[in-house]
Structure formats: structure tokens, C-alpha cells
N, C-alpha and C positions, 0 to 999 in steps of 0.2 A: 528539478534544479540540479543538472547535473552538467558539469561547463567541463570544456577540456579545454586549458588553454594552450597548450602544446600538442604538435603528434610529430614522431621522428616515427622512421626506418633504420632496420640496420641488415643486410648482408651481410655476414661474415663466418667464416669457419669455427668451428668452438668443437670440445670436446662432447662426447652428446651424451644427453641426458641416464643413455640406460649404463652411460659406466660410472656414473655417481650413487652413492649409498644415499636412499630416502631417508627424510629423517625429518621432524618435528619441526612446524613452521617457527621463527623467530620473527617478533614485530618490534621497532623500536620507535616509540611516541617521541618525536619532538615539537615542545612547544614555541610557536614565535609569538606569544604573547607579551607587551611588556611590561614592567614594574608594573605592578598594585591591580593587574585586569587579570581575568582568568583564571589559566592555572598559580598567578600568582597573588591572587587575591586573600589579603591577609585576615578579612572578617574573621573573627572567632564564631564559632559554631558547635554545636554539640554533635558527638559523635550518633548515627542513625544507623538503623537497620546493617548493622555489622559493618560499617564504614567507618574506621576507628580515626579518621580526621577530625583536627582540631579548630583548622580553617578552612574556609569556604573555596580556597585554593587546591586545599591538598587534598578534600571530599572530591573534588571532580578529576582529579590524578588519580585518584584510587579506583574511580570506576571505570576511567579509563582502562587503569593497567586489570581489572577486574576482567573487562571485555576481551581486552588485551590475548589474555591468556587462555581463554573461552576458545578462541578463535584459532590460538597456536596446538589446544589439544586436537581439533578437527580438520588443519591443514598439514601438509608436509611439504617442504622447501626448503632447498638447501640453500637459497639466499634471502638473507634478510630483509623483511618488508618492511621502507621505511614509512610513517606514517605525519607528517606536518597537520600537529592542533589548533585549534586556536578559538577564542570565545568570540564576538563578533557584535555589532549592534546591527543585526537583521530585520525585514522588514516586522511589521505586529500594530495591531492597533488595540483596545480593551478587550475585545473579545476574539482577535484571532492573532495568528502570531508564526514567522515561519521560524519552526524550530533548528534545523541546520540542516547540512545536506554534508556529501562526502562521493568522491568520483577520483577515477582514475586520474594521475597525474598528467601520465604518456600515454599512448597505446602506440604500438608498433605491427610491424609483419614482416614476414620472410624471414625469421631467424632462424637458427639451428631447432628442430623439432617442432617447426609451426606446421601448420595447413598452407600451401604456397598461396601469396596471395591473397594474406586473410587477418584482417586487424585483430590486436588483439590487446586487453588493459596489464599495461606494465608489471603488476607483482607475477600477472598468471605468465607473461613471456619471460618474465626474467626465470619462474620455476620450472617451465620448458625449455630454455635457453642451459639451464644448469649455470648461468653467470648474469653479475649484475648491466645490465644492457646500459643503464646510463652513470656507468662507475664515472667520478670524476666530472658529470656534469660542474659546471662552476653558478654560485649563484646570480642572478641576473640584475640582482636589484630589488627584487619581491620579496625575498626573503626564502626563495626557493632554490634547491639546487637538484642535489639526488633524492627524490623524494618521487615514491611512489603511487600515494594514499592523499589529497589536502582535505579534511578536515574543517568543518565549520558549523560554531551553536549559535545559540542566540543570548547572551550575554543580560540582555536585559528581561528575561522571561518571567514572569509573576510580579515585575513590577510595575509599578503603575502608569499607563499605556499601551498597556505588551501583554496580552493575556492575563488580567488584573488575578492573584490569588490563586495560580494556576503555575507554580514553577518547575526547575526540575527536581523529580526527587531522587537523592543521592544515595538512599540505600540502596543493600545490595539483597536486600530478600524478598521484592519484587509488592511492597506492601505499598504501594505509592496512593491508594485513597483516589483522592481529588487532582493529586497533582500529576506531570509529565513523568512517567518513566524513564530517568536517563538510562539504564542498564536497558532496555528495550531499545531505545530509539539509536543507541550507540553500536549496537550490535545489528540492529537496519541497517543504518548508515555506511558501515564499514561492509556490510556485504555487498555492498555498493560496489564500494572502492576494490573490492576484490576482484567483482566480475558481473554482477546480477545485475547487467544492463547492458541494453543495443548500444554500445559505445561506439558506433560509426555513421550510425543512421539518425536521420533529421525525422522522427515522426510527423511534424508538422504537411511535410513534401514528401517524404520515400523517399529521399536524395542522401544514397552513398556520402561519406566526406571523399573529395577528392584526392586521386593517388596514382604515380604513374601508372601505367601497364594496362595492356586491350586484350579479350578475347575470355574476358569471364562472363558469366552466363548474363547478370542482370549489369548493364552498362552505365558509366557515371561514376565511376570509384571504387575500392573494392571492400568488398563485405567483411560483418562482422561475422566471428567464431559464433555467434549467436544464432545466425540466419539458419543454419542446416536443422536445427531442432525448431523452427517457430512455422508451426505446420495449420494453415489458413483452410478449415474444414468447407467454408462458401465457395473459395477457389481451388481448393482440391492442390494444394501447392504449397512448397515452404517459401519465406522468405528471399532465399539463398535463389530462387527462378522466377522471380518476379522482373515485375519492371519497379520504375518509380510512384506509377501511378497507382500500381497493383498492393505498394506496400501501405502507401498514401491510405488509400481504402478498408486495407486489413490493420490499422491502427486503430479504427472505430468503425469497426465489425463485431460488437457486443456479443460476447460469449460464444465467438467461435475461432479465436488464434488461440491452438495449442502448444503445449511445448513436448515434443516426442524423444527426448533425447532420452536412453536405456534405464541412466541410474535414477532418474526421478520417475519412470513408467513401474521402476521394478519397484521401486519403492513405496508408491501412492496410494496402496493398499488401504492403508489407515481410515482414506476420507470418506467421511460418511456420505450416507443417503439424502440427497437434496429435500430441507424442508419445505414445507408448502403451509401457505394461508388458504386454507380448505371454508369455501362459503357453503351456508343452507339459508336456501329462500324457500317462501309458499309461490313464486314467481320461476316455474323452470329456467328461465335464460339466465337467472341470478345463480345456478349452482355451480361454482368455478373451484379451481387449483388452480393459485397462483404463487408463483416463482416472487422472492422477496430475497433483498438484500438488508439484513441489519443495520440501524442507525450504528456510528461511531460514540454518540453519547448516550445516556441514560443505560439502566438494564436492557439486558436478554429479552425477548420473545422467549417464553417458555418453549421447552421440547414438543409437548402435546398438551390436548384439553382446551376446553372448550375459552375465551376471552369474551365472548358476549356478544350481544346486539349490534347491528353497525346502522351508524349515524352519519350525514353530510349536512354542511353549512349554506346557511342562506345568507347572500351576500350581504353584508351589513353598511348602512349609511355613511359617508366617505370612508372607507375601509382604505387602509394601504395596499392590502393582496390580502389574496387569501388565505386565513390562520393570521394575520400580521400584527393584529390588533385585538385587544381583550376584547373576549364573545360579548356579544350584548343579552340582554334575555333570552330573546329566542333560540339563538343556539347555544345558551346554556343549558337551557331546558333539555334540548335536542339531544346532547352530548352526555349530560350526564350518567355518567356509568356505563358508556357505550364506549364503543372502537369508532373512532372518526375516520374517516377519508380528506385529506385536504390538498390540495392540488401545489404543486414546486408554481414559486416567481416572488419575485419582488423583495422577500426577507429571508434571512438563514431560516433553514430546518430545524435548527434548535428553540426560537423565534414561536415559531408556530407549535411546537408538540410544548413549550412551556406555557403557551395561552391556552393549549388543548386541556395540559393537567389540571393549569385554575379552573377552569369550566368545571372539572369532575370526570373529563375521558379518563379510561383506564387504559388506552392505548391510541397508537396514531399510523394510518397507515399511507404517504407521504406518495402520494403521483405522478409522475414523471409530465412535464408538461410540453415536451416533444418527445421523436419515438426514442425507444432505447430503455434499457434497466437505470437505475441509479440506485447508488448507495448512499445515502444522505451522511454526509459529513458536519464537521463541526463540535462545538465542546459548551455543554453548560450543566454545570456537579449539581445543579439542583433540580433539573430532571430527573423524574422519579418515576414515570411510568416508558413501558417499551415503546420501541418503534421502528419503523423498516419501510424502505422503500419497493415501490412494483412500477409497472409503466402504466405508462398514460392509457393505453388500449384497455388494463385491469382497473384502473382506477376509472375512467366511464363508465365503463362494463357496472362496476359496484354500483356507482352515483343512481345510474338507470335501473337498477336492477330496487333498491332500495325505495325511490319513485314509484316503483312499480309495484311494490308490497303492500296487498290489501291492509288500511287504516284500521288502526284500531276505534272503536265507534258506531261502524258501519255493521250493516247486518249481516254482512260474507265473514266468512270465517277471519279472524284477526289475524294478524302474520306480523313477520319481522325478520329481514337478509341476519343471521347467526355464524358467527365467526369462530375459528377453531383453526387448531395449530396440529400436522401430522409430516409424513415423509413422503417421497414419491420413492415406488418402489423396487426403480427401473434405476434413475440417474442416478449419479455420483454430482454432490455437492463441487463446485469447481474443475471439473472434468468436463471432457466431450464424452458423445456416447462409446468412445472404442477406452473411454480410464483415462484418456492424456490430460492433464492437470491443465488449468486455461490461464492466460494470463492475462492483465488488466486492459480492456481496449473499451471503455466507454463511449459514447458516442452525446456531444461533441468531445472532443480531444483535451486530457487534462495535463497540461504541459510540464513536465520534470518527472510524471508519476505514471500516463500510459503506458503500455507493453514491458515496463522494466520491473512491473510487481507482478503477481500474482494476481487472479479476481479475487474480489470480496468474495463474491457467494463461495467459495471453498470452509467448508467443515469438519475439522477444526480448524478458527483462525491458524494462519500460514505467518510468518515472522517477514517475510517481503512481500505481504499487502503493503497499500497505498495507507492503509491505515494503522498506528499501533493499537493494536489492542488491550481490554485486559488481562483474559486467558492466554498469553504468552509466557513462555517458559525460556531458558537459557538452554534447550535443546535442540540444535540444530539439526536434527536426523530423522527419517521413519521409527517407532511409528507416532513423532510428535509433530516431525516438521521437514519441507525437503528444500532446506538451501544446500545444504551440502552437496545432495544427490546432483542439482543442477550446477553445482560449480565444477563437480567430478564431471560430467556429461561435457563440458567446456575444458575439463584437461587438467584440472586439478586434484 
């Protein structure tokens, strides 16, 4: 979700940036919310997790200016980045809920210290520019004028409708339980608006936004400051030399568009060794490592050790899909105490691994039901056991392999496909094989969230995945986390 509804250019002579003294970025939040909404919402409320507000207005002020400053200690700019708030009634139904978004105002090119040629999102040109690029804009009617950063939550969150019992939470020491992390998703968000996104490129098409000027490499518009680091390991090629079609294709190219830029390569040291769901069967074709992406709700998959038996479902009498519907006997029986296999369609992920837990699974391992990885998404706090996504190719591979394990009963020696949790000892979690950190390109295309995150599979959770996590921290840098590195690699 990320809309630009302006793009200008500017030409012009300016003083350049290496004769200005660096210095600590400055952001100024204004709200256009009116009376009694938002930031100006007068509920009384108790003050949480070191959020010394009194109402339900001045708690979501305080986290703002919380992030606020978060964000001024890890940048430097000598012109102030202005930022438009605002709470919103966004889309959500009971169980899901879009929580808000945030993007560039402007993006421009060709100013004093750009790349010629080459778009770029507002606060990062005006900190190149060394001036404010659209000083004096006047406001148009929206409520917008000089404004770098807009801003937008979702106002009705936890209540009823809107992700029922699920809001945001407004401390600041990151103890949010059950509910939404605003200090996490704010600090998402705004890394947005800074820069962590192809701001020019239509992922849908590979279609450049239009823009005068001919005779740049890929034709149709010209590129984003993004393109020169987004390095397509299938096509051997960045971005920045593509065609339309070529980028089209590397949008949902699963786990192989890297990002090469210096300060996040030099820094990505930290990420771990890619875990692996390591099978044992009495049936050789059943002995696999397989590549898994974490559910977004319930616990962790353990680090290592063994999770148990693995179990599949036999399809049950009008069944909505598979996992969709409370198990009937049989694969009760089936599942209890085992690792189920259950195949993606028809119902949330969350749906199926909570019919998994009543049965007695002690885990759930979610099958992609065309080709490609997925990470299963989604939210329900009373999921209790793990779960993780593989692809469809691992998930038959399992089902057949399971099939195939001598019965217990039988006079052949008894068996059972045996699940266990280890590392591979080659790749890097969220990398290519040369350490380049990967970034989200699922296949089909997940619109507002491909290529402008991070992948899941990166270990440890990254703060611009597609998902907020819980292991997040308010550290933006190696060896926690690298938005920074990648906004420095864009000129920040």
C-alpha cells in the first residue's frame, strides 16, 4: 500500500551538499486529524509500558514522537522531514485488518547531488539536495502542502469489526502480548517513507512511472535510486538493465532478487544459518531438508530437536478445504501428537493450524498449493502450537513419503516419516549464495508488500519484512538489523 499521489522534478543550481555541515536528522509530525479522532482523542486511559499519557490521543503522540526520535538518532539531514499523521478508518473485517501504511509524498530527480536521471523519495532528495525541494508548496485542498512523509493507521483496530481484541499497543517497551505493536509497525512504516521502497516501479508490469528523457538503459521512464542494488541472481542482472518484462518476472522470482548495495553486504554478517525441517523415514525417498518459512502467528519452531511423527489428512465429508473444518475422528486419531501436513486453499492459515491444535497436532507444516515458498500470514493469539510454511513440491514429497511408510500391524518392520528441526550448513538465512540479503518477491505477487521488504526466510527477523514480528527490537543497524545500511547504500 504504498500510493504516490504527486511526482514533480526540479533542475536547479543550489549550493552542494559537501559544503553543508552533517548533522542530526530533525522530523516534525503534523497531525490532520480533527477534533475528538486520533491524535485528538480524548478517551481517558491509563498510562502503559512507559507511555506516560493520560488519553488515548496523547498515548499515540507519544509513540509517535517515541519513533520520531528513534529515527532522528540513525539519520542525518540538514533539512527537516516533514511528516502528515493521521488515524483513518481503513479497510479490516473480525479477523483481519489493514493496519496503516506510509510512503513518500513526492519523489523527484535531477537535483543538485542526485544520480542524473534517477527518482528519488522526497526527504532522501531534499538531504542530497542540502534544501527543502518543495519549500512553499501551498496546500491543495487535501490537507497537504510541504509534506514529505503521509502517514496513515487504522483508527478502528481492536474494535469490533476490525481485528476483534487485537489493537494497537501503545507502550513503549515493546511488551505488546496479544495485541499490534505500534512502536514496531510505526517504525515499519516510516521506513517507508524514507526510502525502503522501488518508488518508481509498478511491480505489477515492470513499468517505470513516466518521465521526460531517452537514452537510459531500460526504456519507459526512468529508474528508481533502488534499481542499481536489486541484483536478479536467475537473470544474472540488476534492475537498473532490465527491460519491463524482465522486472515483471524478477518481482516473483522466489528467493532470488538480491540487494548488493556495499553497506548492507558489509553488514549482514549477523544472519544466521538457514533452518531446515530435516525428515527421517524407513522409506528412502522420504529423507529430505526442507527450506521453511515461519507462520506470522503462533510460537517459533524450535531452534533444533526432534517435533515428532508426521501425519496427513484424509479428506473428510463435505469439508470446506483442507484443515478448514474441525477434524472428524479419523484424523483426529491421525494427528494426535504428530506434525500434520495440510495443503494452502480455501481458508486462512490461522483456520487450519487452530483445527490442527484441537485435534492434538503439536505442529503444522502449511503446503504451498502452487509453485513457489510461502510464508503463511495471518493473526489468531490462541494458537499455541508452531508452524511454518514449505512448497508444494515438499509438501507431496511428505504426503507420499508418509503413504509409503510401512504400517504399524504389519509383519515388515513398523516405521514412521520423523520430524526434526536443524540448520543447513552452507546458506545464509535470507541471502543468496555470494551473503546478498534477498528481498520479498513471492510468487503470485503480494501487492504493496513485494520487493519493498526484505524475505521472510532472513534469520533474525529484519524490521522491513512484509511481516511485523515479535523478536523486533528498536535497533535499526548490524548486528540487529539492516534498514539503515540500505537507506545509507540509497544516499542517506
Amino acid at each position: 500500500m504504498r500510493t504516490l499521489a504527486i511526482s514533480r522534478s526540479l533542475i536547479a543550481a543550489a549550493c552542494a551538499l559537501t559544503c553543508l555541515a552533517s548533522q542530526a536528522a530533525t522530523i516534525n509530525i503534523a497531525s490532520r486529524d480533527p477534533a475528538g479522532v486520533g491524535f485528538n482523542d480524548p478517551t481517558p486511559v491509563a498510562p502503559v509500558g512507559g507511555n506516560t499519557g493520560t488519553t488515548l490521543g496523547q498515548q499515540r503522540l507519544n509513540v509517535y514522537r517515541y519513533v520520531a526520535d528513534i529515527w532522528e538518532r540513525n539519520l542525518q539531514s540538514n533539512v527537516t522531514i516533514n511528516v502528515s499523521a493521521g488515524w483513518e478508518a481503513l479497510s479490516c473485517t473480525a479477523t483481519s485488518a489493514t493496519l496503516g501504511s506510509a510512503g513518500a509524498w513526492n519523489i523527484w530527480h535531477d537535483f543538485p547531488n542526485s544520480k542524473p536521471g534517477t527518482w528519488y523519495p522526497q526527504a532522501l532528495a531534499n538531504k542530497l539536495a542540502g534544501t527543502d525541494l518543495s519549500a512553499g508548496t501551498p496546500d491543495d485542498g487535501s490537507g497537504y502542502g510541504n509534506v514529505d512523509i503521509k502517514t496513515q493507521f487504522n483508527v478502528n483496530l481492536g474494535n469490533t469489526g476490525c481485528l476483534e481484541g487485537s489493537p494497537f499497543y501503545l507502550g513503549l517497551d515493546g511488551n505488546a502480548g496479544t495485541k499490534v505493536n505500534f512502536v514496531e509497525t510505526l517504525l515499519h512504516e516510516l521506513g517507508h517513507g524514507l526510502g525502503f521502497s522501488v518508488v518508481s516501479v509498478q511491480t505489477s508490469t515492470g513499468n517505470r512511472l513516466n518521465a521526460a528523457g531517452t537514452g537510459y538503459v531500460a526504456t519507459g521512464g526512468l529508474p528508481s535510486v533502488w534499481e542499481q542494488y536489486m541484483y536478479d541472481n536467475t537473470a544474472r542482472k540488476t534492475w537498473l538493465a532490465m527491460t519491463a518484462a524482465e522486472r515483471k518476472a524478477s518481482a516473483i522470482n522466489p528467493l532470488q532478487l538480491a540487494w548488493i548495495g556495499p553497506n548492507v553486504k558489509a553488514g549482514a554478517g549477523f544472519l544466521r544459518h538457514i533452518p531446515l525441517v530435516k525428515t527421517s523415514s524407513p522409506v528412502a525417498s522420504g529423507n529430505r531438508n526442507i527450506d521453511f518459512s515461519p507462520s506470522a502467528f503462533g510460537p517459533a519452531l524450535p531452534a533444533s530437536g526432534t517435533l515428532g511423527a508426521l501425519a496427513t489428512l484424509t479428506p473428510q465429508a463435505n469439508e470446506t478445504g483442507p484443515g478448514c473444518d474441525a477434524f472428524d475422528s479419523t484424523n483426529t486419531m491421525a494427528v494426535r501428537g504428530k506434525v500434520v501436513v495440510i495443503s494452502r486453499g480455501t481458508c486462512s492459515f490461522a483456520i487450519k493450524v487452530k483445527n490442527a491444535q484441537n485435534a492434538g497436532a503439536v505442529a503444522v507444516l502449511l503446503a504451498n498449493n502452487t509453485t513457489g515458498a510461502i510464508a503463511p500470514g495471518g493473526s489468531d493469539p490462541t494458537v499455541t502450537i508452531p508452524s511454518a510454511g514449505i512448497t508444494q513440491a515438499d509438501g507431496d514429497a511428505l504426503k507420499a513419503a508418509v503413504a509409503a511408510a510401512v504400517p504399524y500391524g504389519t509383519r515388515a518392520k513398523p516405521g514412521a516419516v520423523t520430524v526434526a528441526l536443524g540448520v543447513d550448513p552452507v546458506r545464509i538465512a535470507g541471502a543468496d549464495a555470494n551473503g546478498n540479503p534477498l528481498l520479498y518477491t513471492p510468487n503470485p505477487l503480494v501487492s504493496g508488500s513485494s520487493v519493498s521488504h526484505w524475505d521472510v526466510t532472513a534469520v533474525p527477523n529484519l524490521l522491513m519484512e512484509p511481516n511485523i514480528n515479535a523478536d523486533l527490537t528498536t535497533t535499526l543497524v548490524p548486528p540487529v538489523d539492516l534498514t539503515v545500511p540500505l537507506l545509507k547504500d540509497l544516499g542517506w
